[in-house]
N, C-alpha and C positions, 0 to 999 in steps of 0.2 A: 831426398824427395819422396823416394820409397815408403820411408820407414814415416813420412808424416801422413800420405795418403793411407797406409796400411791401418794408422793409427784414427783416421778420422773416417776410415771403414768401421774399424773394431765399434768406436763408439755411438755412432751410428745405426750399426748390427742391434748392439744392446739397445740402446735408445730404442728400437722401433720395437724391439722386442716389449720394450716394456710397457709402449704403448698398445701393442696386440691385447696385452693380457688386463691392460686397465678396460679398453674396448670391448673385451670375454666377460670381464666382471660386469660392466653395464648390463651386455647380454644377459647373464646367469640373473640379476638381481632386477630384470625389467618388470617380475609381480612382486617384489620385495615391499613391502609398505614403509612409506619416508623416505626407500631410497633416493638419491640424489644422486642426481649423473656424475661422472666426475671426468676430467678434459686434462690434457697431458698438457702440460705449458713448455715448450722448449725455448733457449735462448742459444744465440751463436757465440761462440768459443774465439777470441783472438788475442795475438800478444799484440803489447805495446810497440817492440821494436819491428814492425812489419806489418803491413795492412794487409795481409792474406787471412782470409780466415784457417782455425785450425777443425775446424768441425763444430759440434752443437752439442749441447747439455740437455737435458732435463731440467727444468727451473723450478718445476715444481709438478705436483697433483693436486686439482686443487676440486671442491665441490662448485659444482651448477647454480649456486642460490644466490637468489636476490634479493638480498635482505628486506628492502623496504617493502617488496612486494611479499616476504615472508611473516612481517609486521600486517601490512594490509589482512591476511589470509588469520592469522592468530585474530585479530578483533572481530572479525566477521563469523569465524569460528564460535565467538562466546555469542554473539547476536544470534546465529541462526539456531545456536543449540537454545538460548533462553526461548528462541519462537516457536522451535519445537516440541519442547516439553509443554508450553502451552497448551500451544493448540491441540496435541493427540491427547492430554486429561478433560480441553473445556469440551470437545465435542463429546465424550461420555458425559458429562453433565447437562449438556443437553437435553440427552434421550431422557432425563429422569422426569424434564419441564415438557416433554415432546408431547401434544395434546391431539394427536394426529391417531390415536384409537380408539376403543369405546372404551378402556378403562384409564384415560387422563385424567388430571385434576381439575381442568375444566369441563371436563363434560359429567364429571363425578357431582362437581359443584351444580352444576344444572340440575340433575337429576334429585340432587339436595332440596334445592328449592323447589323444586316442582313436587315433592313428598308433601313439603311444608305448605304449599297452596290445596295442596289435597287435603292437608289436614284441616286447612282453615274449613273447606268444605263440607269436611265429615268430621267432626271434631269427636265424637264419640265413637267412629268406628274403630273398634278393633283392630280389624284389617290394615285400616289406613294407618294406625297407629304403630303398629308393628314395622310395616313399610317404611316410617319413617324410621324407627329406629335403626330398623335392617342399613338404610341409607348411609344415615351417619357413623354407623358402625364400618361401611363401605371406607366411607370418606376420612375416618381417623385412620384405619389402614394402611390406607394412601399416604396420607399425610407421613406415618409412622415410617413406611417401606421410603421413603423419600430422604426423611431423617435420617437412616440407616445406613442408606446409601451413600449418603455425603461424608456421614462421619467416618463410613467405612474407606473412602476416598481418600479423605484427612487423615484418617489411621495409615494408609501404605505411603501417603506421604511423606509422615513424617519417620516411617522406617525407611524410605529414600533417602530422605536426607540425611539421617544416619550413617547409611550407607553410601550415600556420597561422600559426605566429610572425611569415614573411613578411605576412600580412593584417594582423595586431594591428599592427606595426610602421607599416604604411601609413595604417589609423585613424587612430594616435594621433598621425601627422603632422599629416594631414587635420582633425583638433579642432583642433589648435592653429591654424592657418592660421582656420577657423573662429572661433574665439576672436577674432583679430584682427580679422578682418571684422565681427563682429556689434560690438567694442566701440567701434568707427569709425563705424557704421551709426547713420541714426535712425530710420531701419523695417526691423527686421532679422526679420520676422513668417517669409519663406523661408529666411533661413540657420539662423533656430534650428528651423525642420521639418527642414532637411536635417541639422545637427549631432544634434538626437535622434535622428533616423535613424541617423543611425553610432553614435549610443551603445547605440542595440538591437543592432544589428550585432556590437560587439564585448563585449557582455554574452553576447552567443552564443558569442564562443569564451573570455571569462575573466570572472570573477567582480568585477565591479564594485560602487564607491560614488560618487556624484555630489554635488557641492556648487555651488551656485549663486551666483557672486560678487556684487556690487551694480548691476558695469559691465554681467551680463548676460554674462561670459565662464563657465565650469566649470572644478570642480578635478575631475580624476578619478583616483582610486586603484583599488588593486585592494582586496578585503575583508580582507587581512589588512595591508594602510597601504601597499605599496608605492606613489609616485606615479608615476602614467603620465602625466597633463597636466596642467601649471600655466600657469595662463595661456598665452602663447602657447610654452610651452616644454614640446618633449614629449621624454619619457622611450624608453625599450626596452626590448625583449628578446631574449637575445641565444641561440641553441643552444649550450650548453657539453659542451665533449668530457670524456670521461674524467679524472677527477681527482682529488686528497687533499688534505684542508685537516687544518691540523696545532690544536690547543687543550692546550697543555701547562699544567702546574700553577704557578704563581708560585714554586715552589722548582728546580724542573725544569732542570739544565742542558746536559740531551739536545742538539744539534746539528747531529743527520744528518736523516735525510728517509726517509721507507717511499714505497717502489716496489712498483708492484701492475703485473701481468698478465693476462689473460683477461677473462673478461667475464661480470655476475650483473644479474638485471632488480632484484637488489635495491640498496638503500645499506649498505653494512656502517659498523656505528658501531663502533669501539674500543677499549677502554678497559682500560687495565695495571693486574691487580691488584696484582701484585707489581712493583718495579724490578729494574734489575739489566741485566745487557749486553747484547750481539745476537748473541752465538754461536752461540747455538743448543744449547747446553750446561747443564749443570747452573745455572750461575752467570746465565741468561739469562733478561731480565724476561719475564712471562706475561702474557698476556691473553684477556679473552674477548669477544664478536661479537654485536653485535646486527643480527638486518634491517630493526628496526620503527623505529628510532631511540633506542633503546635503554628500549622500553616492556617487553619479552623480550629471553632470551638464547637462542642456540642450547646445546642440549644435548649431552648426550654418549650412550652406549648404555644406561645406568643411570637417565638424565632429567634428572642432573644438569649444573650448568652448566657447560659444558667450557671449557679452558683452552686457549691455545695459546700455542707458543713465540716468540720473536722470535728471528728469526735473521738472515742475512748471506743474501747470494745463493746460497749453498752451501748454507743453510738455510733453507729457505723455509716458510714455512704455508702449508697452503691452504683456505680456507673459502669452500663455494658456488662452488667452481670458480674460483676468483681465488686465485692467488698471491702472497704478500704477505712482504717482505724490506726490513731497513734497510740505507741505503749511506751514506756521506758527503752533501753538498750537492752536488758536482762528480763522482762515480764513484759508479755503483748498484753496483759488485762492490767497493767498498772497505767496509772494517767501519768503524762509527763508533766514535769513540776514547770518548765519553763514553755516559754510561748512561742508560738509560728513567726518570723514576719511575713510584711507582705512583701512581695517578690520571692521567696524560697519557692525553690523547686523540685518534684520528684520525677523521674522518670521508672515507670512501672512496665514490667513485662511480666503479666500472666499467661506464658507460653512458655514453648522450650525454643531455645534460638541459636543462634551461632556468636563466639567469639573468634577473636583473632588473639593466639596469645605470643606477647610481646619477650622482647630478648630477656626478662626479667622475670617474667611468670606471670605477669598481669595478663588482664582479659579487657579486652574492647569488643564492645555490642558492634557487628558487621551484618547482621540481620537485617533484611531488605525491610524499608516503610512504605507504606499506603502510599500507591503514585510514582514508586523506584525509582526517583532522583533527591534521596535524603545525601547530602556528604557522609564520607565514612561510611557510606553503606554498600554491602555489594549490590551489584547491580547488571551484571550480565553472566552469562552461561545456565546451564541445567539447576543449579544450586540455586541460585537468586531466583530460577522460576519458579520451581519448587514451592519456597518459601512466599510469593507472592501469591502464585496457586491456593497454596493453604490462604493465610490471612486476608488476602484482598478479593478474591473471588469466592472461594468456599465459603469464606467466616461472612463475605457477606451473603452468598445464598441464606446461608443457615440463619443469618439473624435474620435475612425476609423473609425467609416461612417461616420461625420462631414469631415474629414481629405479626405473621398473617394466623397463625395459628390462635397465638393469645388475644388478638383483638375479634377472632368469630367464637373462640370461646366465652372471653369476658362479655361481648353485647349478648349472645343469647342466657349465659348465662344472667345478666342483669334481669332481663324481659322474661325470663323464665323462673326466676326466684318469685319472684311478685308474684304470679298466677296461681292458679289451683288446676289439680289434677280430678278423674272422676271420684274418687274417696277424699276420704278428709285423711287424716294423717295425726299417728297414737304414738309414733315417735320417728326424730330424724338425728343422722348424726353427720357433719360435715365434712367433706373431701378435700380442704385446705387445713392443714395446722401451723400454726408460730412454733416459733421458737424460744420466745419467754411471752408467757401467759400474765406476767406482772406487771408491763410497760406498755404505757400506750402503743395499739394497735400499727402506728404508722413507722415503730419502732422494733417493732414485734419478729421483724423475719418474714410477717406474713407476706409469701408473694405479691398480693393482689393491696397490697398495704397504700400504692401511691396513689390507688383508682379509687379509694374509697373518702366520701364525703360527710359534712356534718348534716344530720337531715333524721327525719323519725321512719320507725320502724312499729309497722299495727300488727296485730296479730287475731284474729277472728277463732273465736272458743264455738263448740257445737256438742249438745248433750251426743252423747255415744249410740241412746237408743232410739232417738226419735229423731239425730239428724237436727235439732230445734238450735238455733242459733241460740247463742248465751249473752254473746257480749262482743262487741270488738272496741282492744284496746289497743290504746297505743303504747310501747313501750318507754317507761318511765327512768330513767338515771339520775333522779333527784336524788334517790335512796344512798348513792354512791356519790354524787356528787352535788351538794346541796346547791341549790339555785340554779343548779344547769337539767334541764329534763330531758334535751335532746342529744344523738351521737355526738361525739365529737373522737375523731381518731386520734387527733393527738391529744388527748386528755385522756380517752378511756381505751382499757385493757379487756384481753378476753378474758379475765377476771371480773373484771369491772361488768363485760357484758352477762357473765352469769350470773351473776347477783342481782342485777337489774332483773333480769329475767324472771329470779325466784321471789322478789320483790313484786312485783308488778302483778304478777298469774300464782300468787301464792294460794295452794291446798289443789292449783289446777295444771298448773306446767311446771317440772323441774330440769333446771337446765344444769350441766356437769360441764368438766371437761375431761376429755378420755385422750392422751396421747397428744395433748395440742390441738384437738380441736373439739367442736362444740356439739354437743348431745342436748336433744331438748324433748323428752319424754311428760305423756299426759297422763294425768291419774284417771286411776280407774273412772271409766264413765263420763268422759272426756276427751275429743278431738279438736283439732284446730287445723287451721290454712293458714297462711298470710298472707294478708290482706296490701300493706303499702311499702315500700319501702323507699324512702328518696336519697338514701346514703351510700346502700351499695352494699351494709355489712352483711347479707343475708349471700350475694353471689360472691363477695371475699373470702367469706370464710365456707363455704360450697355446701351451703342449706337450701336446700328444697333446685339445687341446680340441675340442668341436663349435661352438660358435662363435666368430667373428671382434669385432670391432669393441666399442664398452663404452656405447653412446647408442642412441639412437631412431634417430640419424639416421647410424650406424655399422655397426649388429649387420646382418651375414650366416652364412650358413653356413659353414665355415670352407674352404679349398681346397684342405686337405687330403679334406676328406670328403664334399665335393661332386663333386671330380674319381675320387674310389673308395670308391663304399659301402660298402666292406670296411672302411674306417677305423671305419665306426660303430662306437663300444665299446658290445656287449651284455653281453658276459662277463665274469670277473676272472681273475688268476693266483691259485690257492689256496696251500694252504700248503705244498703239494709244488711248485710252482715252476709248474704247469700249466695252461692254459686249454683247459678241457674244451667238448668237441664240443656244440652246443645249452644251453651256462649262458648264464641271463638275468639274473645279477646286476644286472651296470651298467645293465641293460634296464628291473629292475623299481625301481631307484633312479629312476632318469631318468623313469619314470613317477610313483613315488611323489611328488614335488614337486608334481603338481596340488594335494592334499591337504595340503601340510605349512607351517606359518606361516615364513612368512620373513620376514627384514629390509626395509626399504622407505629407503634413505639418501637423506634431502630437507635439503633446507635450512637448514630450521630443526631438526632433530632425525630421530630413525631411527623411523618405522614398521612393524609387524606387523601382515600378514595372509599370507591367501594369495594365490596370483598373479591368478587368479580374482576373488578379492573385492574385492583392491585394484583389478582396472581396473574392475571392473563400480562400484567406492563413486566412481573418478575420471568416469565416463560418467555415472553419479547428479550429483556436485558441478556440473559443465555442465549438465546439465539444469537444476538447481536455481538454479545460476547468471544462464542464461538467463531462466529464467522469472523470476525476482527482480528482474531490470535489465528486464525486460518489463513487469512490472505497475507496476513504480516510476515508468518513461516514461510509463504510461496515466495514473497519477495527475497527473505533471508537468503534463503536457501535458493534463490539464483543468481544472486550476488554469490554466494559463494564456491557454487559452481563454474561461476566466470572465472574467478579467482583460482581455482583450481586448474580450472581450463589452462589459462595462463604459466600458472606455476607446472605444469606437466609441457607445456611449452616449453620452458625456462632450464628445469630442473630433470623432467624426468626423462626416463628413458623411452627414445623413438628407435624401435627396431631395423627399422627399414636406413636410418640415418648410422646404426653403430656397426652396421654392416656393410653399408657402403666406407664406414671407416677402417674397416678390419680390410677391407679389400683395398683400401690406398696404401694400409702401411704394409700390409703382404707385399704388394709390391715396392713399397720402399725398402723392406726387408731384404727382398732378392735384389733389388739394385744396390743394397750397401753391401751382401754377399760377396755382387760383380766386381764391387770396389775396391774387394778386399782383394778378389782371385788377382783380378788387373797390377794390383802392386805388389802382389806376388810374383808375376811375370817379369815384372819390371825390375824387381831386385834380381830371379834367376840369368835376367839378362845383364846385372851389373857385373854379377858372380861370373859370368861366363866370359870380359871381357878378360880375364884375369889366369 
């Protein structure tokens, strides 16, 4: 009886002992991060032949974690971190639209217009004239430092994301290695603290699911199935450049390949309604564009959904600023011999983006789309905001001052081409050039190529020394194109317009072209104005314009009219040929556009308002922006403070609770000590019966 009490002392001793020191290590590791409490599990000890217990065992050591509530905590993770990276980049974007000092966009814009109403008033003063410039020179700045801003935003972005992918990449090495180690381990209670530790880790930058195998290893995917670890075997992700994935129709025996250029924060999805070739011609299949993944189409000026051509490098498309042309497999300038059908599709990504690459080397596009509920896409943690950040908010800032920029350049531009400045004008040479001088203009490259119309173009001659009107003509293109006398863009070239030119005002205007764009020099003893224009070619191609450049991050004053404020056109040539002394025509036009709706050309489709109300509704969508990715964060991020709350309940270490435990088993300790001394006794007393 001795030697069982002695025995169920001994184990007891040890038993509490080991519970002291599992009890210490809580203690020691209570600022440990991921530690996980861990709880001594005892079970009792007895034989079959006798219902006496023999003492107790250790069953086990086991971790504090509950799972389901460790899942809960992992998705909320990727949630509050996508809301936080949100909101801490949208509210810098804010401050860029914040119209709350004296040098905001909107108040810049006031101060715009109210120059231009001064000039209407004083259309010859100097002063005033200067002012104005001064103005707009103010307000391309702006515009410019705005530009700058954003794209400098989009720039660290997208060295984030870089730099994120590199992180995710090093995790999901680090699990796997982990993986090995624990399923080799048979107290592996620290590598699975440390392995859930990395899996909060990179729940932060992408949207995870965890599965728990038998051995004690994890399968980790991402939410929408891609695998990142399988056992000991981890997966990637890889930065993908610029690219076009082709999904043609099982009749389809198309054979070339579309080539794209520039660059859109969207995805364009493509999809041929019609078949037919890549001429670019009547005979040439159609298509139309989606940015969303083809949930909308872009439209057209009507709302309807526009179409575009397929053409050869000769003909190109262009949507959202990307260039899009079919070539051979081996030559982008060769035409494919075989044709589109309808229903082929492309999917185009003119960005840099993310793949997932598969146990084989492939790559799958996991790049978040417009709206971050596309399937196959990521779609929660820091990663996915990232990349949302970039394309769906920046890319659309930038294309709505882009979009707000070219449409205050293009109308003043327009209204200001037509007028006359205080001199007549002995030569000009234009601030837009093409790209082939050979092909109709609507073909040409030239920026401003979709805004221009068929319509005639006058031009008013003046002797040099007397100031005497000569003539005013209207510009003739019979010479070029017999029976047609008026523009037409898609028939004539900026070839075509120089020739007309030298045609028309011949021994008195010579028109060239220098570098792509249009020179129009008077002979000796001769000046001229322009007088009408109803087509547009004159602010296309940037003759006799007040502004330069067609972006946010382009538009100045032009150098013609910054270097002689005489160029400013306040006046017009009337119908006598004459530009009278104080007319403020082109003055009170040029002012008139505060007031008057204009087109807004985005992305997705054309917009109407005014200049005004369109940036003041884009400094509203930022604000509202912001604060929406603001309150979204708050919410995230108390949710998962609950969550933690919980799991620090659950899981971690309460000091006050492991020392009240250290002090039970102290005293258990000394009472299995007593246990021991007592059957000590008890045997010296057997020993002495003897």
């Amino acid at each position: 009886m001795s030697d069982s009490l002695l025995s169920i002392g001994q184990s007891a001793l040890s038993n509490f002992q080991v519970a002291l020191n599992v009890h210490g290590g809580n203690i020691a590791n209570a600022s440990t991060e991921g530690y996980v409490r861990r709880v001594v599990n005892f079970t009792e000890d007895t034989v079959s032949t006798s219902r006496l217990g023999i003492g107790a065992s250790i069953q086990g050591i086991v971790r504090a974690l509950d799972s389901f509530l460790e899942r809960r905590r992992l998705d909320q993770t990727s949630a509050s971190s996508y809301a936080e990276t949100l909101s801490n980049n949208l509210s810098q974007v804010q401050s860029l639209f914040n119209d709350s000092s004296d040098t905001g966009i909107s108040t810049l814009l006031d101060t715009y217009w109210d120059t231009l109403s001064s000039l209407a008033s004083n259309p010859s003063d100097s002063a005033t004239r200067t002012e104005a410039i001064s103005t707009a020179q103010s307000l391309a700045a702006t515009l410019a430092d705005m530009d700058e801003s954003l794209a400098a935003m989009a720039s660290s972005t997208e060295d984030a994301i870089g730099s994120q992918v590199k992180s995710v990449n090093s995790i999901l090495g680090q699990l796997a290695d982990y993986n090995k180690a624990i399923a080799s381990s048979d107290e592996a209670s620290g590598l699975l603290d440390q392995r859930d530790q990395l899996l909060r880790d990179l729940a932060g930058y992408v949207d995870i699911k965890v599965t728990t195998q038998d051995d004690g290893q994890v399968r980790v995917t991402t939410a929408e199935g891609q695998t990142l670890v399988d056992g000991t075997a981890a997966y990637s992700f890889r930065l993908q450049s610029p690219t076009s994935t082709a999904a043609l129709t099982a009749g389809s025996a198309f054979d070339g390949k579309l080539y794209f250029e520039g660059a859109s924060s969207n995805e364009l999805t493509i999809e041929f309604v019609t078949g037919g070739d890549c001429s670019g011609g009547a005979t040439a299949a159609t298509f139309k564009v989606s940015l969303d993944g083809g949930k909308t189409w872009v439209t057209d000026e009507s709302g309807a959904t526009a179409t575009f051509t397929a053409g050869d490098s000769d003909h190109k498309a262009v949507v959202d600023g990307v260039s899009l042309w079919f070539g051979t497999q081996a030559d982008e300038d060769a035409a494919p011999a075989t044709s589109i059908a309808a229903g082929d599709k492309w999917d185009v990504m003119p960005k840099t983006g993310v793949s997932w690459v598969t146990a084989t080397g492939g790559e799958v596009n996991v790049t978040p789309l417009a709206g971050n509920d596309a399937a196959n896409r990521l779609s929660g943690g820091s990663l996915a905001a990232l990349f949302t950040l970039r394309d769906e908010y920046l890319g659309s800032y930038q294309d709505s001052l882009d979009a707000f920029t070219e449409s205050l350049v293009w109308n003043t531009n327009r209204a200001h081409s037509q007028g006359a400045g205080l001199t007549n004008l002995s030569t000009v040479l234009g601030d837009y050039a093409v790209e082939n001088a050979s092909v109709p203009l609507d073909q040409s490259g030239l920026h401003w190529a979709d805004y221009l119309e068929s319509g005639n173009l006058s031009i008013a001659l003046y002797d040099a020394d007397t100031g005497e009107n000569l003539s005013v003509t209207a510009l003739d293109f019979s010479s070029v194109t017999p029976g047609t006398s008026s523009f037409d863009p898609s028939v004539h070239s900026l070839e075509d317009v120089r020739d007309a030119l030298n045609a028309t005002y011949p021994g008195q205007l010579t028109a060239s072209i220098q570098d792509g764009r249009l020179q129009i020099a008077a002979a000796d003893g001769v000046e001229f104005q322009f007088a009408e224009d109803s087509s547009g070619l004159l602010a296309g191609l940037g003759v006799n314009t007040f502004w330069s450049g067609t972006d946010a991050g382009s538009i100045a004053v032009s150098d013609a009219v910054s270097s002689d404020p005489s160029r400013l056109c306040t006046a017009h040539v009337n119908g006598a040929g004459e530009v009278n002394s104080g007319d403020n025509t082109t003055a009170l036009a040029l002012s008139a556009l505060a007031d008057a709706t204009l087109d807004f050309r985005l992305a997705g489709g054309i917009s109407s308002d005014t200049i005004q109300g369109f940036m003041t509704a884009l400094a509203a969508k930022t604000g509202s922006d912001a604060s929406a990715a603001s309150n979204q964060a708050t919410y995230a991020a108390t949710l998962l403070e609950d969550l933690d709350t919980q799991w620090e309940s659950t899981s971690g270490v309460n000091l006050d609770e492991e020392l009240t435990r250290v002090m039970q088993y102290q005293q258990y300790y000394q009472a299995a000590a007593k246990l021991i001394e007592t059957a000590g006794t008890m045997f010296e007393t057997v020993l002495a019966l003897k």
